[in-house]
N, C-alpha and C positions, 0 to 999 in steps of 0.2 A: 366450590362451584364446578361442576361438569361440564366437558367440552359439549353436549349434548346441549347444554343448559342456555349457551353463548353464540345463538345463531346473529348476532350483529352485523353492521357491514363497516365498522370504521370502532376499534378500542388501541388504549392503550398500553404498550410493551415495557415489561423492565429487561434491560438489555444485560450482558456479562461483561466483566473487565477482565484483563490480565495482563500481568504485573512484571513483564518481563523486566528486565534492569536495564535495559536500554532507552526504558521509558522516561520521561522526564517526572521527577522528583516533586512529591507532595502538593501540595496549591499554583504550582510552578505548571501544572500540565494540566492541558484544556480537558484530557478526561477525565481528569479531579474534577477539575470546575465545572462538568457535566454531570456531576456523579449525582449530586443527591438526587436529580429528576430523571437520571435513566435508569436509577436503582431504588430508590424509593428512601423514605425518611431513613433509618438503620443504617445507612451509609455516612460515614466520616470520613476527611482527609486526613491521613497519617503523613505526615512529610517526613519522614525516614522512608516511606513505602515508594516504590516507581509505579505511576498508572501508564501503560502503555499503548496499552487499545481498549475502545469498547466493540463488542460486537451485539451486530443485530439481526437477528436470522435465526434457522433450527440447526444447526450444523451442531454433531455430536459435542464436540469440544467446549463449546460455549453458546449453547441454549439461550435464545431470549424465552420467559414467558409471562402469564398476564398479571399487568401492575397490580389488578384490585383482586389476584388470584394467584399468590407468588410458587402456590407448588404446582401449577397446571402450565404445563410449555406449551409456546404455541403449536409445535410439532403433534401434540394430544387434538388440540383445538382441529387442525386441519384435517385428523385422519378422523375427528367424528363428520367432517364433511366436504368432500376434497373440491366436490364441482364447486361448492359456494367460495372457500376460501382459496384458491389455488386459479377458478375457472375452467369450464369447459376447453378451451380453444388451449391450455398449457397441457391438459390432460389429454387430449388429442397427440399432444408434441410427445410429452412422453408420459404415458400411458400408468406406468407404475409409482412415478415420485408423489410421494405424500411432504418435501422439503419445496420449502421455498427455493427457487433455483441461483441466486444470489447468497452472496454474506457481504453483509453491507458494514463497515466499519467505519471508525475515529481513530487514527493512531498518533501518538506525541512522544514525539521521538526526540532525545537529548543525546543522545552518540549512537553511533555507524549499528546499524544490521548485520547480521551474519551477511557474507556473499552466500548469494543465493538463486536459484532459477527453480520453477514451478513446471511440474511434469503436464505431459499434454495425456488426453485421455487415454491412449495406450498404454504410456508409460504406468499411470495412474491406475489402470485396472492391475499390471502385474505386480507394483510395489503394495497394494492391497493387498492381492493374494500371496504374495511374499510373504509379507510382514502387515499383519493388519491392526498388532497394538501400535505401531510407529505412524502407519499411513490408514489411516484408520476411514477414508473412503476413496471410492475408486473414479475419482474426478479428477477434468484437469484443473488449472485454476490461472485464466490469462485474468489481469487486472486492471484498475484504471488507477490512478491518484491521481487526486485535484490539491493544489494548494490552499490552504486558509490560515488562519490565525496573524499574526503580529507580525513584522520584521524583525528579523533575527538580530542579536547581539545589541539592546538597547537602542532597539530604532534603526540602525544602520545599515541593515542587513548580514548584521555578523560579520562586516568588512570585506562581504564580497557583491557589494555594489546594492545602489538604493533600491528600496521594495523587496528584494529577496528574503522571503518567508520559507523557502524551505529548499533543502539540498540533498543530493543523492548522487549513486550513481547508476547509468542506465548505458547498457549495453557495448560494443569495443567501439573506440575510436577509429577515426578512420587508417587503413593499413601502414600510408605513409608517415602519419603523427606516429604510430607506435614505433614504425622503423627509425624514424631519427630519435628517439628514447633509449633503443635498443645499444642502437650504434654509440649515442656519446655518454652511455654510461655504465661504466667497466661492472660494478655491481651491480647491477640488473643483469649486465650478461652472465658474472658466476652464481647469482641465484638461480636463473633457468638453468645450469648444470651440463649443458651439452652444445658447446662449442659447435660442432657438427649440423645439430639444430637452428642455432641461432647464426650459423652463416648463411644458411638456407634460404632464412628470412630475409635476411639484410639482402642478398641476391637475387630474391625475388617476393616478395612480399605478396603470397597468397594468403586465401582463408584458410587450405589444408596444410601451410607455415603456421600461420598463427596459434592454428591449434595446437600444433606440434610440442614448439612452445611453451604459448602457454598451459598446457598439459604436462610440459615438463616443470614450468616453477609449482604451479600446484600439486602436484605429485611429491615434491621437494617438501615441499611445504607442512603435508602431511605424514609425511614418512621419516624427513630430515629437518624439522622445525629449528634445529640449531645452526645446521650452516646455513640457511637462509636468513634465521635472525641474525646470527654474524654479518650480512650483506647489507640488511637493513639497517643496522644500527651503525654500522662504517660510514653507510653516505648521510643518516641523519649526523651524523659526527661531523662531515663533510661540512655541510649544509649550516648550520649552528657555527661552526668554527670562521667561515666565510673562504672567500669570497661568494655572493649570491648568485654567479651567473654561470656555476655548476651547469644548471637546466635552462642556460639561457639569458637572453634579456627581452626585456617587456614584462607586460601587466599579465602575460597568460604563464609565463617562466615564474614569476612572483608569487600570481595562486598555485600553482603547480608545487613549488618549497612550502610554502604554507600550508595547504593541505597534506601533506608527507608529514609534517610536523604534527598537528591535529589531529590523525591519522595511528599516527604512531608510539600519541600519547596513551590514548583510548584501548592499542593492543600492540602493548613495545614489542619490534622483531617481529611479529605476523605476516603470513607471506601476501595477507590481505592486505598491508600498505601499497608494497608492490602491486600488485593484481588489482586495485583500482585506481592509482594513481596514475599508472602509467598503460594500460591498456582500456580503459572505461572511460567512457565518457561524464566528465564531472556537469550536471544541472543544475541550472539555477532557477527555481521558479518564483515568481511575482502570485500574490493571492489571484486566485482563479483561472490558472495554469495550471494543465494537465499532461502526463504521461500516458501512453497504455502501453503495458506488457504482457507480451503473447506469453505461452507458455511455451518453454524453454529456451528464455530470455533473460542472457544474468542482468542482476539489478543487485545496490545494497545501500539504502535510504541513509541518508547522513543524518541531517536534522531539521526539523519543525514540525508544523502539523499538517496534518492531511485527511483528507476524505479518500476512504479506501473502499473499493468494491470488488468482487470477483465472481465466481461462477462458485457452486459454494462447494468448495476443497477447504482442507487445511495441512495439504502437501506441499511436503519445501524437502530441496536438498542443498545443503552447504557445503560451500568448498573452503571459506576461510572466516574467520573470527571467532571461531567456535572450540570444543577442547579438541585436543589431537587424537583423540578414543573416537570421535562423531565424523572427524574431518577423512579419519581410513575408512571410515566404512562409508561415508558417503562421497566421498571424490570420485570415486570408477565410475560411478554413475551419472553423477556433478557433470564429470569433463565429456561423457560420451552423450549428454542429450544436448549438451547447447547448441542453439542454430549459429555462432560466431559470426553472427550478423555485425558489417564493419559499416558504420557512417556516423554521419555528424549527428549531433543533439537532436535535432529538428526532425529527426526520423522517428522517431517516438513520441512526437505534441502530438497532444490529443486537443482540436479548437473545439471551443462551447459554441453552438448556433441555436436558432431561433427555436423555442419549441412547439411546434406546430400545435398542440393539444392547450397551452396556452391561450386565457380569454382574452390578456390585458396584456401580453405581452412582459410579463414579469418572471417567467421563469424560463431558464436557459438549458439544453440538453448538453451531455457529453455521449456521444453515440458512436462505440468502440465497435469493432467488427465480429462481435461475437450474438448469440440468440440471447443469452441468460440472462441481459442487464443494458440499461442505460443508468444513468445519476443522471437527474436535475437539481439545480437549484433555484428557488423563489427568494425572490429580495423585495422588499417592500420598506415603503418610508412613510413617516406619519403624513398626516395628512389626504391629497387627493387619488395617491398612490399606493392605497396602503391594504385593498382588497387584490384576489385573485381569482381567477375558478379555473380551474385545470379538468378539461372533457375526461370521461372514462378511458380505461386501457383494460386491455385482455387479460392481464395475468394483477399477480396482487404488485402492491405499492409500501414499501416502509419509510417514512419521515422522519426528518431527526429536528426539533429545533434547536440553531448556534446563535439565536438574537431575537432579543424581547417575546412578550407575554403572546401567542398565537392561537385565536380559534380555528380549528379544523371543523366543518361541516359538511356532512353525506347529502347534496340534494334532493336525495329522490327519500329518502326517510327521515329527514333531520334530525340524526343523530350528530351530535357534536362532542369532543373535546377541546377544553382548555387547556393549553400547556406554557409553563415558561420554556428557559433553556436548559436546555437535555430531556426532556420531554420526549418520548418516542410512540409513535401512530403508527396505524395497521391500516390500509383500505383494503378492503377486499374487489377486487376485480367487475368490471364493470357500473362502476359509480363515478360519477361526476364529484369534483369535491371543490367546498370553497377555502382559500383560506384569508384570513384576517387580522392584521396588528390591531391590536387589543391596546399595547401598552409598550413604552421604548420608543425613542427614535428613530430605529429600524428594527426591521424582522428579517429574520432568515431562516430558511427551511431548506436541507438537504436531501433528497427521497432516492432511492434507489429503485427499480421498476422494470420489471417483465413484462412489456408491449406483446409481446408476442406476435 
């Protein structure tokens, strides 16, 4: 089939996976459980294999294209015809992109992410031209993640408190929480390495301290991964050996050891124990909690699942959990674009409100401060609740179903798809669409979307 041949206003996508090893393991990971229907029959679960993300979108890396056309990307589809699939008013914006402006993803995450922060477009155009098999477009990539899936660790929330579905860490604590870290614990101050440094802090606890710093453990880190591992694995020794109130007492001194632990398992001696434990802010999110991260905003996702969306980059730089060959070349860069943005958790919730293009009231926005993207979600329940119709938008629409059998229907042509879950939809811009529980108790539909 020819993109020539496919002037529709609503089909369906097979989306990409990959398999990083951080991903959760075999049948155990929701993008298993999406696989067969965002990939098409030919797809199996391998449970020795990790499914870690699926992505959805034209981003060089991983291509979504069309289900009942598996060697035609949608990136073909759109350059046979940009007004129709892209829209006038995003081509207005900018002028030359034949790419969806989003990468909409699924990620299932069973242990910690590289540390890491996403370049802002400047950054983004010269690590391009830099290096353009590494950084392979010249975007920035601020993001949003929404919680989904299960309670972690059999219901319980993985024992850090009921409903938490998913953990990470997102951006530095605030300056005094790191200062009393700094002060009552003699390892953390000979991992950072400079006495000098780390009086500084303690004296006056700026952000151009902090960075100092912490620029000095990650520098250690990657240059000198043995004395730091010696630092880390003293106070895990520490710690394991008891007494627990090393780091304190209370409920927040007890995750605090626990997490080091966790932490440390997953990459014994990494100077990324340190560096998130004790300078980042640990979240906890409840299913339908959101974060959003600007670009150059460290972050390093712990574990569950999540609705991922960004502006479509697939630029990262790591400062720690990664080999010590990746972590020199990419630290000078790592430590000189962070914004060292210092506060509490709450500084980065992203709230879902109403969404206005909503008929019935069933689907909710996350609306991050960037042009390239919102995420909605639609939920509907059998029964008297169980349709939707969501008014047009300017730029295109991708959907993902995470629950029960769902019609998609284009108003104004009635074109429809039938999808279960992991089923992925295309609207093209400017159509009215319905959606419908077909079958299931509930429905759920995730879409990511260019309002413009």
């Amino acid at each position: 089939m020819s993109p020539s041949s496919f002037p529709q206003s609503l089909f369906r996508l097979k989306g990409s996976i990959r398999d990083y090893d951080w991903g959760k393991q075999g049948s155990a990971s929701l993008v298993a459980k999406l696989g067969k229907n965002a990939m098409g029959p030919g797809f199996s679960v391998d449970d020795d294999k990790y499914y870690a993300e699926l992505w959805m979108g034209t981003h060089p890396n991983g291509p979504s294209h069309l289900f009942s056309s598996p060697s035609t990307s949608v990136l073909d589809v759109i350059k046979s015809n940009p007004a129709h699939y892209l829209g006038p008013t995003l081509l207005q914006k900018w002028p030359s992109t034949t790419h969806v402006p989003f990468l909409f993803k699924i990620l299932s995450i069973g242990k910690a992410l590289p540390l890491q922060a996403h370049p802002d477009k400047s950054l983004g155009e010269e690590l391009n031209r830099e290096n353009p098999r590494e950084f392979v477009d010249a975007n920035h990539k601020p993001e949003i993640a929404v919680a989904v899936g299960e309670p972690l660790g059999n219901g319980n929330g993985g024992g850090w408190g009921e409903g938490v579905v998913f953990t990470g860490f997102v951006g530095f604590k605030p300056l005094q929480e790191i200062r009393d870290l700094v002060q009552n614990l003699p390892e953390l101050q000979r991992a950072i390495g400079d006495e000098r440094l780390a009086k500084a802090f303690l004296d006056n606890p700026t952000k151009a301290a902090l960075n100092a710093i912490f620029s000095s453990l990650i520098n250690r880190g990657a240059n000198s991964p043995d004395l730091v591992k010696k630092e880390v694995l003293a106070l895990i020794g520490r710690l394991e050996a008891g007494p627990r109130d090393i780091l304190g007492t209370g409920v927040q001194a007890t995750e605090l050891a626990k997490l080091l632990v966790k932490i440390n398992a997953q990459y014994p001696g990494d100077v990324g124990v340190f560096a998130t434990s004790f300078f980042m802010n640990f979240v906890k999110l409840q299913k339908g909690e959101s974060v959003y991260i600007g670009a150059d905003e460290i972050h390093a996702y712990l574990e569950g699942d999540i609705i991922e969306c960004m502006a479509v980059s697939d630029n990262v730089l790591n400062g720690a959990f990664v080999p010590q060959a990746q972590a020199k070349q990419h630290v000078p860069t790592f430590l000189s674009m962070l914004t060292y943005t210092s506060a509490p958790p709450n500084y980065w919730a992203l709230p879902a409100n109403v969404y206005g293009k909503s008929k019935t009231g069933k689907t909710r926005v996350y609306a991050p401060p960037v042009e390239e993207f919102v995420v909605l979600v639609t939920q509907l329940t059998k029964g008297s609740d169980q349709t939707e119709r969501l008014d047009a938008v300017g730029g295109p629409t991708i959907g993902v179903v995470t629950k029960g059998r769902i019609a998609f229907t284009v108003s104004s042509s009635q074109e429809k798809e039938e999808l279960d879950e992991g089923g992925i939809v295309y609207v093209v811009p400017g159509r009215d669409i319905t959606v419908e529980l077909l079958s299931g108790d509930a429905g759920e539909v995730w879409w990511a979307a260019n309002s413009v």
